[in-house]
SEPA-557693 format. One record per residue (C-alpha): residue in three letters; residue number from 1; x, y, z. Coordinates in steps of 0.2 Angstrom, whole numbers. Layout:
<rs>
<r><aa>ALA</aa><i>NUM</i><xx>X</xx><yy>Y</yy><zz>Z</zz></r>
...
</rs>
This chain:
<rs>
<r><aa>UNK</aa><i>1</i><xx>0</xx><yy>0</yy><zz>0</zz></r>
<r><aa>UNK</aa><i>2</i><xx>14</xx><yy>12</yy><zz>3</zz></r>
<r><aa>UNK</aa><i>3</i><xx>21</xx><yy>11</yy><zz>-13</zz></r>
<r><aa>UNK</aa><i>4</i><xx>3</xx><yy>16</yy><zz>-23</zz></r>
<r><aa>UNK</aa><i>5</i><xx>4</xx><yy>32</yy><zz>-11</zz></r>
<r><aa>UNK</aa><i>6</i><xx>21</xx><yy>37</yy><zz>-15</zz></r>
<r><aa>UNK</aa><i>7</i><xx>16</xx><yy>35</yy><zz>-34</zz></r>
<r><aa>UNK</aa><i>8</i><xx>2</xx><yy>46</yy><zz>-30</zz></r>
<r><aa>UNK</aa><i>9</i><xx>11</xx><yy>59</yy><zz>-20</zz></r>
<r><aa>UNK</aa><i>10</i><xx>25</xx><yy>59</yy><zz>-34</zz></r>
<r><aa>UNK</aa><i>11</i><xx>11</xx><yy>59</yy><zz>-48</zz></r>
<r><aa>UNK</aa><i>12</i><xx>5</xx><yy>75</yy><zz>-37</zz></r>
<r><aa>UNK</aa><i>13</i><xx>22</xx><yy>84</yy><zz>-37</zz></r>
<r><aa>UNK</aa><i>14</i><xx>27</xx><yy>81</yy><zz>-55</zz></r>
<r><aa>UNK</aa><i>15</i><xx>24</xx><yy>98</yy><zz>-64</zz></r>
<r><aa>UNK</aa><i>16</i><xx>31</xx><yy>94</yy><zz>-79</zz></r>
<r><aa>UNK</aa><i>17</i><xx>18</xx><yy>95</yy><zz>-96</zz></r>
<r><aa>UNK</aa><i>18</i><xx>7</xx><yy>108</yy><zz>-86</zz></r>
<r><aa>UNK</aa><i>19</i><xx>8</xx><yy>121</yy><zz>-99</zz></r>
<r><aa>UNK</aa><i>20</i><xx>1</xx><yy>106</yy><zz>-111</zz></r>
<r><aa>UNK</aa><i>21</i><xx>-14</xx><yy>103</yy><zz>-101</zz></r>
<r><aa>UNK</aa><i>22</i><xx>-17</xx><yy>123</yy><zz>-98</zz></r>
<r><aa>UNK</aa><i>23</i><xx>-17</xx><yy>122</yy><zz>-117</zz></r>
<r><aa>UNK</aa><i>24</i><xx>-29</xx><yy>108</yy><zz>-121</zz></r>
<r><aa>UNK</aa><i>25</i><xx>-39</xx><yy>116</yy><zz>-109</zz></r>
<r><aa>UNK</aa><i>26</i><xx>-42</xx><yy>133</yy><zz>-116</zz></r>
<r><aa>UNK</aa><i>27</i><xx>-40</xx><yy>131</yy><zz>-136</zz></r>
<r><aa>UNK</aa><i>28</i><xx>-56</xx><yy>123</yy><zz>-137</zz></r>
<r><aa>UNK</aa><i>29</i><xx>-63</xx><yy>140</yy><zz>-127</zz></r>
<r><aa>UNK</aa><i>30</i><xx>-51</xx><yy>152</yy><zz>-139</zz></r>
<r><aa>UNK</aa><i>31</i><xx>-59</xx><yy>144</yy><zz>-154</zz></r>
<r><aa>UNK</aa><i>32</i><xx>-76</xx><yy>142</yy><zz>-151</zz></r>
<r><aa>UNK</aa><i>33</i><xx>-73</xx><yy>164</yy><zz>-146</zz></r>
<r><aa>UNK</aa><i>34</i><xx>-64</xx><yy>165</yy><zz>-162</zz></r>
<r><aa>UNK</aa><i>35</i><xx>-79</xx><yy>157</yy><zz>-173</zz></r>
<r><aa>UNK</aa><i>36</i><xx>-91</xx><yy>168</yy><zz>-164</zz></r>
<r><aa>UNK</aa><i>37</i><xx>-82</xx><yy>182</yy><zz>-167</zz></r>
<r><aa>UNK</aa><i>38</i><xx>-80</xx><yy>178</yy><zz>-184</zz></r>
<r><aa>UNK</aa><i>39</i><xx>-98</xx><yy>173</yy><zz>-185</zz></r>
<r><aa>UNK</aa><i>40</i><xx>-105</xx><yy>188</yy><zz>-179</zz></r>
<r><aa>UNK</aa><i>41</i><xx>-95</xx><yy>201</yy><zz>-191</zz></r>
<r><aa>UNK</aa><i>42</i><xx>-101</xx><yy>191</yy><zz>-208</zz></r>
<r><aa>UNK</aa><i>43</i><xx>-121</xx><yy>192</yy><zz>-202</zz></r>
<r><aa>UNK</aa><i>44</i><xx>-119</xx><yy>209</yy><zz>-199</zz></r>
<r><aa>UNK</aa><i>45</i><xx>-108</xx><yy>215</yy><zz>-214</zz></r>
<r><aa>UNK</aa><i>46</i><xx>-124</xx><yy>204</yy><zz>-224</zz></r>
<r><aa>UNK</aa><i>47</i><xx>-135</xx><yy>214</yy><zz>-213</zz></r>
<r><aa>UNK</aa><i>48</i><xx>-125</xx><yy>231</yy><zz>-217</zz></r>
<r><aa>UNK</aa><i>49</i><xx>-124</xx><yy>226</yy><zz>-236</zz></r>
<r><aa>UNK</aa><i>50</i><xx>-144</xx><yy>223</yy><zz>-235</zz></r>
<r><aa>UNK</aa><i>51</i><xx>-149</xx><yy>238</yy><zz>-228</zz></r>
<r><aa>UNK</aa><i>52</i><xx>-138</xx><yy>249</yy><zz>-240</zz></r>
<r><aa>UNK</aa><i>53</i><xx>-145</xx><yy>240</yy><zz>-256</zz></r>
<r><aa>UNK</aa><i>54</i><xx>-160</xx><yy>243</yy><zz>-250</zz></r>
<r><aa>UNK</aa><i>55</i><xx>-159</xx><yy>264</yy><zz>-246</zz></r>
<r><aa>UNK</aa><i>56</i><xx>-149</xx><yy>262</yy><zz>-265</zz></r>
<r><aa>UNK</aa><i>57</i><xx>-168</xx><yy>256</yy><zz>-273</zz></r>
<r><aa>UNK</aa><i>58</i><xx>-179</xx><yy>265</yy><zz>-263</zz></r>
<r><aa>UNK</aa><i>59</i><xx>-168</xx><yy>282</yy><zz>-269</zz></r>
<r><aa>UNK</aa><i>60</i><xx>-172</xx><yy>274</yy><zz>-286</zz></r>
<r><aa>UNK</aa><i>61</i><xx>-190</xx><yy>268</yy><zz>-283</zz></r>
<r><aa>UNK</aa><i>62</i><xx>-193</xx><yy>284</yy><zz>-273</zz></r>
<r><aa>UNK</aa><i>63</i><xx>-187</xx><yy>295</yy><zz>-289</zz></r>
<r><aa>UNK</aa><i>64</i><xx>-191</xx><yy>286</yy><zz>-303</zz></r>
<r><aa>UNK</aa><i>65</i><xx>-206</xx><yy>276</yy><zz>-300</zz></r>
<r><aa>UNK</aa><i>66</i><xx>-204</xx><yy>271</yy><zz>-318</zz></r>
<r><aa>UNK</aa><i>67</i><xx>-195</xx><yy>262</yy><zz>-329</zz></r>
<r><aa>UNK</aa><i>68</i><xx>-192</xx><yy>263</yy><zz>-348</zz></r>
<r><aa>UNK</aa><i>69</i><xx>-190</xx><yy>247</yy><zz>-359</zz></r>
<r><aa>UNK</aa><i>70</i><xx>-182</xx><yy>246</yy><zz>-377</zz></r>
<r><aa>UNK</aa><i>71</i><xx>-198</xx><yy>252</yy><zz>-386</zz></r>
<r><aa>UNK</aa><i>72</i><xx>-197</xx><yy>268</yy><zz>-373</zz></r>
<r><aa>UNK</aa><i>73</i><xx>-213</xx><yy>263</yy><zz>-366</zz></r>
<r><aa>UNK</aa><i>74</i><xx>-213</xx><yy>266</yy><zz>-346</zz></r>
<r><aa>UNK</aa><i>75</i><xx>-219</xx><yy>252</yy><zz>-336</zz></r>
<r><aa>UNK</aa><i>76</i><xx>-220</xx><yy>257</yy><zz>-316</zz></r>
<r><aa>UNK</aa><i>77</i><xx>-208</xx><yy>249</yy><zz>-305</zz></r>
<r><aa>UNK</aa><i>78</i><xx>-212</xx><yy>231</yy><zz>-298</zz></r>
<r><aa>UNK</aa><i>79</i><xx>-206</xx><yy>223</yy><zz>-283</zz></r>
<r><aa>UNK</aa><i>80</i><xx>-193</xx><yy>213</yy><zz>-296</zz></r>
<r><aa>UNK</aa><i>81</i><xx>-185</xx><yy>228</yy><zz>-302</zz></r>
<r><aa>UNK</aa><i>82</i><xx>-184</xx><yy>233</yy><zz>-283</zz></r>
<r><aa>UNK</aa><i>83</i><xx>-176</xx><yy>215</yy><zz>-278</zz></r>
<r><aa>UNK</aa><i>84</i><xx>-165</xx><yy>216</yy><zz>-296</zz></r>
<r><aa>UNK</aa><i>85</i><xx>-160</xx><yy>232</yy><zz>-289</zz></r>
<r><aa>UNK</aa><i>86</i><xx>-154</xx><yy>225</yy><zz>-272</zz></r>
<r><aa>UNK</aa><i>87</i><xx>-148</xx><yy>207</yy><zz>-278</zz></r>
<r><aa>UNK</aa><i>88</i><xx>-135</xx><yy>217</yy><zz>-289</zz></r>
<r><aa>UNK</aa><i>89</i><xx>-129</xx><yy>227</yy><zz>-273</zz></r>
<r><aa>UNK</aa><i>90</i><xx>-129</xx><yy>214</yy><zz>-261</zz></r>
<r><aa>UNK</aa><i>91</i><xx>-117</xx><yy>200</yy><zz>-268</zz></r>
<r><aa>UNK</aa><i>92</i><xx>-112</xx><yy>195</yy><zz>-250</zz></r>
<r><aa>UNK</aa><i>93</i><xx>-132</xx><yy>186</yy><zz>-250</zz></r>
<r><aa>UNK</aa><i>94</i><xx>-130</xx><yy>169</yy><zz>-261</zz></r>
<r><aa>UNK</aa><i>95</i><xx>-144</xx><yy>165</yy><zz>-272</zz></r>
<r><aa>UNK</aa><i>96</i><xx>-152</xx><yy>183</yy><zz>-269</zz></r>
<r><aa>UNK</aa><i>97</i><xx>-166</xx><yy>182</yy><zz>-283</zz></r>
<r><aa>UNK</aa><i>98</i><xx>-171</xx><yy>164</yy><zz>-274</zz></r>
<r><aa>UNK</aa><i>99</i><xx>-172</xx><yy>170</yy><zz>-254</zz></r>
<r><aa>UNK</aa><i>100</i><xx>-178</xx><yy>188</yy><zz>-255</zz></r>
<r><aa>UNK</aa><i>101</i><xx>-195</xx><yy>195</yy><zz>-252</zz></r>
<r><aa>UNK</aa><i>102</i><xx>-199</xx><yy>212</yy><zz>-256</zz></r>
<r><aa>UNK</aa><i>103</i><xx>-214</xx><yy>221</yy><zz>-249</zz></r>
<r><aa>UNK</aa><i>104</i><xx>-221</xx><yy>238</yy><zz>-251</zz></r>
<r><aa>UNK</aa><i>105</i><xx>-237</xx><yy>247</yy><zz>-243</zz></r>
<r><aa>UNK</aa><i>106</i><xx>-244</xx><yy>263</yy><zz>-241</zz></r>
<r><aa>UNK</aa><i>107</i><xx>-246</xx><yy>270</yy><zz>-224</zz></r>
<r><aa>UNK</aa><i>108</i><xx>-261</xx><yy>278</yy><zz>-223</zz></r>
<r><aa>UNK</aa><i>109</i><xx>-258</xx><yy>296</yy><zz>-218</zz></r>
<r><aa>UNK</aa><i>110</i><xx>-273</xx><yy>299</yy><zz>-207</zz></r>
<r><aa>UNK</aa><i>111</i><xx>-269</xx><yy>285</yy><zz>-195</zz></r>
<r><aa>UNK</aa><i>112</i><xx>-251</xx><yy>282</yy><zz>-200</zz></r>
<r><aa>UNK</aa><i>113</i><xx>-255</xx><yy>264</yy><zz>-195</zz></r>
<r><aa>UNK</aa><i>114</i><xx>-241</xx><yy>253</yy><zz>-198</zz></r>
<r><aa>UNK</aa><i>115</i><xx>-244</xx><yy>237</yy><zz>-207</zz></r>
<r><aa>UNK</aa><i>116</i><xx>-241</xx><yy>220</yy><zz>-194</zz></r>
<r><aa>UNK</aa><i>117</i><xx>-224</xx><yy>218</yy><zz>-189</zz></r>
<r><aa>UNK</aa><i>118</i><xx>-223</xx><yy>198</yy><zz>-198</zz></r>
<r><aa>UNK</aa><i>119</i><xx>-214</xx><yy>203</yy><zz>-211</zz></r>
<r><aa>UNK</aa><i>120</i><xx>-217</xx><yy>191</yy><zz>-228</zz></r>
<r><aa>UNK</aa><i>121</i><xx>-202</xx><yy>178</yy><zz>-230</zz></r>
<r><aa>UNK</aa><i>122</i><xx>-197</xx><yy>166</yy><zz>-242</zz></r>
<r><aa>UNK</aa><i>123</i><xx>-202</xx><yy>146</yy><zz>-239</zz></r>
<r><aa>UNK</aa><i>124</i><xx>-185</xx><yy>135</yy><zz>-242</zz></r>
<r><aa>UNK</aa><i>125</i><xx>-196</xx><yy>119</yy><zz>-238</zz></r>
<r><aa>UNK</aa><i>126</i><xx>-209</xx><yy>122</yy><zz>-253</zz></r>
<r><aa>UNK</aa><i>127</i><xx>-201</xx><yy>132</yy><zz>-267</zz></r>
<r><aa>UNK</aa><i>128</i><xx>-217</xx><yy>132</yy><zz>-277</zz></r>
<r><aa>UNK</aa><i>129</i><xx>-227</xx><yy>143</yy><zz>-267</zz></r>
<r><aa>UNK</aa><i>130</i><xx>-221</xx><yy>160</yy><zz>-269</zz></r>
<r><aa>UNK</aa><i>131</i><xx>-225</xx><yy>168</yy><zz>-250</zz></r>
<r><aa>UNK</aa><i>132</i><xx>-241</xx><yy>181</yy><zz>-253</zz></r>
<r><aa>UNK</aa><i>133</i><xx>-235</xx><yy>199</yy><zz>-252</zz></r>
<r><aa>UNK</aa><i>134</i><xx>-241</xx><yy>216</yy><zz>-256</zz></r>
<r><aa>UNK</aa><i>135</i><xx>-234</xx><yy>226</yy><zz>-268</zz></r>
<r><aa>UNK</aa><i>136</i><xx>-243</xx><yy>242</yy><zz>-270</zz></r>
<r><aa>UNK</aa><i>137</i><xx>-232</xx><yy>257</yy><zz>-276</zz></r>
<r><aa>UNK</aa><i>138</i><xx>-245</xx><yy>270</yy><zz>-270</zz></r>
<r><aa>UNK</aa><i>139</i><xx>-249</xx><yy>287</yy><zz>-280</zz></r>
<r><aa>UNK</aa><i>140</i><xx>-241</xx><yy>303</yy><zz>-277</zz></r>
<r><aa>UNK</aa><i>141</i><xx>-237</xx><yy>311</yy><zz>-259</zz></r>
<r><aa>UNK</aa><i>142</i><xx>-240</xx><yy>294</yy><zz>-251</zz></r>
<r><aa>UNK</aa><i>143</i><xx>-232</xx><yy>290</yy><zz>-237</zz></r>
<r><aa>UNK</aa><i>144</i><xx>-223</xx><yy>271</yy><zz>-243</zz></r>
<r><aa>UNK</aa><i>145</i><xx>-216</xx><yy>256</yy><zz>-231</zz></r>
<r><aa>UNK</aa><i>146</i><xx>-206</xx><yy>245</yy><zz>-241</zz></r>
<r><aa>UNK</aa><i>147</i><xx>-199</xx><yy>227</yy><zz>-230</zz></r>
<r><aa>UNK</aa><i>148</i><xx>-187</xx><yy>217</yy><zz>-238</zz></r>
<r><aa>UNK</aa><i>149</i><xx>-183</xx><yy>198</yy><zz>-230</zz></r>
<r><aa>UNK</aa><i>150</i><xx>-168</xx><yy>187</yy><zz>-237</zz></r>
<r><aa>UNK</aa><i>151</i><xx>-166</xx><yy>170</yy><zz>-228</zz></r>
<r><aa>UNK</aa><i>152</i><xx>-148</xx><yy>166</yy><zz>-228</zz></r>
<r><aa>UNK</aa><i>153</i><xx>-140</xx><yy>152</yy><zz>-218</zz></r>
<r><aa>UNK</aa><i>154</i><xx>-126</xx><yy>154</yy><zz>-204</zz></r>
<r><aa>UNK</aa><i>155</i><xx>-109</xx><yy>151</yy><zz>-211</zz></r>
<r><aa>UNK</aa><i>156</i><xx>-104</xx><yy>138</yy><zz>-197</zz></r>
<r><aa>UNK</aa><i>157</i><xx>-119</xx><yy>132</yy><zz>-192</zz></r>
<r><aa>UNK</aa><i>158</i><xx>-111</xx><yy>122</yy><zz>-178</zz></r>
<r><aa>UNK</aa><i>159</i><xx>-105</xx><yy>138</yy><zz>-169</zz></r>
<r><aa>UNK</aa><i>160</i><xx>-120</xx><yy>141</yy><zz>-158</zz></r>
<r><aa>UNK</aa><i>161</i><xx>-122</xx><yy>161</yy><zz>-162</zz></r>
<r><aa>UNK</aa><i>162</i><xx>-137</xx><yy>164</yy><zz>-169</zz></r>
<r><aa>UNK</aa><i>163</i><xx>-150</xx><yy>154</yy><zz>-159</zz></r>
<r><aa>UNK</aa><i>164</i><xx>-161</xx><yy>168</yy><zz>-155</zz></r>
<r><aa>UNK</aa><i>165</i><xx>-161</xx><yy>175</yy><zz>-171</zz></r>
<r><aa>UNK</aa><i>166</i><xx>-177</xx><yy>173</yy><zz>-181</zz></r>
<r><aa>UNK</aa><i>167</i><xx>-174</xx><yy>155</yy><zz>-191</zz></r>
<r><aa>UNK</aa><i>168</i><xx>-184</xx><yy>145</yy><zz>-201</zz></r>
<r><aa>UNK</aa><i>169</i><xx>-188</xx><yy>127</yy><zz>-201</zz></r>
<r><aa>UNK</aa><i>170</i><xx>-173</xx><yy>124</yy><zz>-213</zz></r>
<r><aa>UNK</aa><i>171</i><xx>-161</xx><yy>134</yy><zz>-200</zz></r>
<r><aa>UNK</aa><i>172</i><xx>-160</xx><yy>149</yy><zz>-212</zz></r>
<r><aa>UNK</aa><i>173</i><xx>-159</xx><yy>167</yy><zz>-201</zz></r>
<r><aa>UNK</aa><i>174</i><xx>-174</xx><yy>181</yy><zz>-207</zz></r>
<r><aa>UNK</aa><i>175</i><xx>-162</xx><yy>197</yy><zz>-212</zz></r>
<r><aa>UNK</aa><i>176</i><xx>-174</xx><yy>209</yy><zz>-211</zz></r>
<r><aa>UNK</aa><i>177</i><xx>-170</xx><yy>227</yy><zz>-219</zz></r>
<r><aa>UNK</aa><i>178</i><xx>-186</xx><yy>241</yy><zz>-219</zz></r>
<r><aa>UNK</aa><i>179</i><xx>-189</xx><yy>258</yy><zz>-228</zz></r>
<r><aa>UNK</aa><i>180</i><xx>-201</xx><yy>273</yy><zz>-223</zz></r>
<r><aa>UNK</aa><i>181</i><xx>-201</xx><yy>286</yy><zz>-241</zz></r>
<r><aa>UNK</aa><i>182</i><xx>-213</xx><yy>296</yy><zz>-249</zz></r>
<r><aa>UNK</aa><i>183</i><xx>-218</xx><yy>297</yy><zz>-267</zz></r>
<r><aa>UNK</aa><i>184</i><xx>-211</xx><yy>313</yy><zz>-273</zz></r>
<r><aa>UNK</aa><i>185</i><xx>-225</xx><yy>322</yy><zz>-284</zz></r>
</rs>
């Protein structure tokens, strides 16, 4: 018995290796902040990149309300010129055209009621049914919301971050980017 107990007590004393285990402890910890880190900066420069393409349309929207085909007849602005408008501005979104969901309303201006904070977005499960939205571009002087929603997925989904972001079924995160403008007379 005396012998287990002086391999203990040695086993005890020997410091040798104790920056190895002080390392295997914490990398696992470093990485995990790293990934986060790394995580968080992409959904926010996606975010950043959303809401800028979005303020570039409405600018166009907003001024034009129109656009001219090859003929020179002007057709008004749908909400696929308005998503054409931010796909091209937003290359950091992948499949842009397939996961964004533009919606535009008019606010009325008596009650200035604002539409239902559910904001329309795209369903990955069943790509046939295109999500209802409304697209009304209003008339002149009309107070305008216009929503956008892109579903993107997280780049490492096994990081964590995210979890109480606003997912779908598939695991996608709802980027939402909105809009107040008035039609210009």
């Amino acid at each position: 018995m005396t012998g287990l107990v002086r391999h203990i007590i040695r086993y005890v004393k020997d410091d040798r290796a104790t920056a190895t285990m002080e390392f295997v402890i914490m990398f696992p910890v470093v990485i995990v902040l790293f990934i986060a880190a790394f995580e968080t900066g992409m959904i926010l420069s996606r975010q950043v990149l959303l809401e800028r393409s979005l303020d570039d349309a409405v600018r166009s929207l907003r001024l034009l309300r129109t656009t001219e085909d090859s003929d020179g007849v002007k057709d008004p602005w749908t909400d696929d010129h308005i998503q054409d408008a931010i796909c091209r501005n937003t290359r950091s979104i992948p499949n842009c055209h397939d996961v964004l969901v533009v919606e535009l309303t008019v606010i009325d201006d008596k009650t200035y009621d604002i539409p239902a904070a559910d904001v329309v977005c795209v369903d990955r499960n069943n790509s046939s049914v295109a999500p209802a939205n409304t697209f009304d571009p209003g008339e002149d002087s009309d107070l305008m919301l216009i929503r956008t929603c892109a579903v993107v997925d997280r780049i490492l989904p096994f990081s964590g971050f995210g979890l109480n972001l606003v997912r779908d079924d598939t695991g996608g995160i709802h980027m939402v980017a909105s809009s107040v403008f008035m039609n210009e007379p």
